[in-house]
C-alpha positions in Angstrom: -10.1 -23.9 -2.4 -12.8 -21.9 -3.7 -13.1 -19.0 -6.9 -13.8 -15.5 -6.4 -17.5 -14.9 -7.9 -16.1 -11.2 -9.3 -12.3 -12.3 -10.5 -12.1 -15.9 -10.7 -9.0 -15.6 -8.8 -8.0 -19.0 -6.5 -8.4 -18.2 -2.7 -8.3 -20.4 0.4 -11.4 -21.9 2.0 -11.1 -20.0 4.8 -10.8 -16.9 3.1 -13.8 -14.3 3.8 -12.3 -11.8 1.2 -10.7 -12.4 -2.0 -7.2 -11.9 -2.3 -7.2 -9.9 -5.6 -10.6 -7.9 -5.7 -10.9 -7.7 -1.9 -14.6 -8.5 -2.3 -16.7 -10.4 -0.4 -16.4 -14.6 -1.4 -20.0 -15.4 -0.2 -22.0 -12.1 0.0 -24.8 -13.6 1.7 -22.7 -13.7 5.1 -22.3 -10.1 4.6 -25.1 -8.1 4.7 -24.4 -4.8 5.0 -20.6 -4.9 5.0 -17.9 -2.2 4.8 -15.4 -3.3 1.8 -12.4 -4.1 2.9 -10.9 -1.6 1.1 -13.2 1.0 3.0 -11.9 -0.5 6.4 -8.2 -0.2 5.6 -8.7 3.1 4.6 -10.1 4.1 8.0 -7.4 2.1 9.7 -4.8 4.1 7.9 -6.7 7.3 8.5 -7.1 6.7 12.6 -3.0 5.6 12.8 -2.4 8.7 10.6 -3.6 11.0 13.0 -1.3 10.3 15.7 1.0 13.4 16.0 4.3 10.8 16.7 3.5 8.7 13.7 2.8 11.6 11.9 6.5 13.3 12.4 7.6 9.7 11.9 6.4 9.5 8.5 7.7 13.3 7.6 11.2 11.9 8.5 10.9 8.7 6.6 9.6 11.0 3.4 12.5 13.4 4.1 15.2 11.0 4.0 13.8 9.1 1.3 13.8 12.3 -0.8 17.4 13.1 0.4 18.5 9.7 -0.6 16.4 9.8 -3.8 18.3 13.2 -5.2 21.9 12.0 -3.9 21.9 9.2 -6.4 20.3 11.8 -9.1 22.6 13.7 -8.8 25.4 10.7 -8.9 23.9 9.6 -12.0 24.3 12.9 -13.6 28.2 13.9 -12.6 28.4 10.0 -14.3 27.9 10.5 -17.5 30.0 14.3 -17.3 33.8 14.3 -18.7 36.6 14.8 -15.6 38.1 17.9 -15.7 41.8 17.7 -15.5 
């Protein structure tokens, strides 16, 4: 086990990247890296751009939203006297 030089945070000795910061463990290895973070980003950016995953993800939102303002609006006919 070794310590993150930035965090302090426990990682494994295997681990290039810390698990917390996401910054390099030994920067010497790295010369001119991309942070991890960077790279992700990029990732997300190139998967993003695919028109199926795109409609995919506009679905998922949509329903979510749907879902979302079905139980609003079941929480507020809750706490509203019946009508008899």
């Amino acid at each position: 086990m070794k310590n993150c030089p930035h965090c302090a945070a426990l990682n494994s000795e295997k681990a290039d990247f810390c698990w917390r910061c996401y910054k390099p463990l030994d920067s010497s290895s790295y010369e001119g890296f991309i942070s991890l973070r960077q790279r992700i980003r990029e990732k997300v950016r190139d998967i993003i751009q695919y028109r199926d995953i795109r409609e995919l993800l506009r679905e998922k939102i949509k329903l979510l939203a749907e879902r979302e303002s079905e139980e609003r609006g079941e929480l507020l006919t809750e706490g509203l006297p019946r009508s008899r």
